[in-house]
Every structure is written in C-alpha cells, then in structure tokens.
N, C-alpha and C positions, 0 to 999 in steps of 0.2 A: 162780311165780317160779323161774326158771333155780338152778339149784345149782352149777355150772360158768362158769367164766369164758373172754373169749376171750381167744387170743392169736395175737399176727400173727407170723412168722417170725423175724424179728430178734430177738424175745425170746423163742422159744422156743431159740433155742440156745441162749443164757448158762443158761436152765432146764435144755437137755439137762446141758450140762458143769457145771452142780451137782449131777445125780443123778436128773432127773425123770425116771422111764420111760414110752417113748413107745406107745403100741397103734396099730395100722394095720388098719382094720375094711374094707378093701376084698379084693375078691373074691382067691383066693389065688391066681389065674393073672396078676392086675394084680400083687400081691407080691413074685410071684413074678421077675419082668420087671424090676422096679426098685424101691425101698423104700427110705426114712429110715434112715440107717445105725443099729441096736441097734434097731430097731421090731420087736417082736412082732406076728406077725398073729394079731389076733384074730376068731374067730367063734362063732355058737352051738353048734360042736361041741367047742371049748375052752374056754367062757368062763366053765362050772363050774369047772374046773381051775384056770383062772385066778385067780379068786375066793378060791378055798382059799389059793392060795400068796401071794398079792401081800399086798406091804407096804401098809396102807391110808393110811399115813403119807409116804408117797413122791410124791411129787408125779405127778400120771396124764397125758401129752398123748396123744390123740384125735385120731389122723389117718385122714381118709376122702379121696373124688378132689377136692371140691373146697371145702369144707368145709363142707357143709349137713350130711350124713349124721351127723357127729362130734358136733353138736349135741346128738341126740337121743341117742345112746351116751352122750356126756357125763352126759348130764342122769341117765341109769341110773343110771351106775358108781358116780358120788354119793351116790346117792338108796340102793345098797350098801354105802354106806360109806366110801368116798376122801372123803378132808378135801381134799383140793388139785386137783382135777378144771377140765380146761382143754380148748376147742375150737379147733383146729389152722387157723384162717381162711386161707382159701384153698387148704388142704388140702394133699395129696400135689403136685396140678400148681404153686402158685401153691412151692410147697415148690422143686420140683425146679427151675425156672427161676432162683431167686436163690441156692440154696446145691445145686448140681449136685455139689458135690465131697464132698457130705455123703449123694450116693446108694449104696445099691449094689446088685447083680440076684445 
C-alpha cells in the first residue's frame, strides 16, 4: 500500500501557498531550463542532506517529468518519515502547461 497521495495541479498550489515544499527529482540540466517556482531539485547526491534538514511535518510535493517517476520517490520519502508526502500527477509538463506563470529557469 502507497504511503503518499496524489495530487493533480490545481491543488497542489493552494498546498504550495499554505507552506508545502515542493522536491523536483528530474535531471538537473531539465531543472535547470525551467522548474516549479521554490522546487528544490533533488537527487541521490543531496538527498542525505536533504533528509537531515527537512521538516518531516511540512507537507512534501514530488515533482518529476510527467508524473510516474514521483510515485516511487513519493513512496521513499514517506516510508523516511514525511507525514504528508504527495505525487505531483502529471508532473513538471502537465504542471507547466496550466500554471506557466508559476515557472521559472
């Protein structure tokens, strides 16, 4: 059983603008280029790091390209310790198409 919930776009923002921090697990040259505005990118060379510092109480969104990938991260970060852990459905693309003003490179 899933530890993580999804969430479609529209409600991930009212989550963002209450304080849920967002992780972007896709590669850092896609990041790089354009990304969810406050997204950390995460990967396995900071995701000790990450672990240490992150409020495990804070609400977690899991953005990857289209949202399969965020799934399985989801399902970690949880299974770590985040109480509020959510997969970003439709991912970065399905992201950038309906809230473009919400990107930035």
């Amino acid at each position: 059983m899933s530890q993580f919930k999804h969430l479609n776009p529209n409600d991930a923002i009212s989550l963002i603008e209450a304080g849920a921090n967002i992780v972007d697990i896709r590669d850092a040259q896609s990041y790089q280029q354009s990304h969810i505005s406050s997204a950390y990118n995460l990967n396995n060379d900071n995701l000790h790091v990450f672990l240490q510092q992150a409020d495990l109480n804070t609400p977690l969104i899991v953005c990857c390209y289209h949202g399969i990938s965020s799934q399985s991260a989801a399902d970690y970060l949880a299974s770590q310790g985040f109480s509020d852990v959510y997969s970003l459905d439709g991912g970065f693309e399905q992201w950038r198409i309906q809230y473009p003003d919400h990107c930035e490179s």
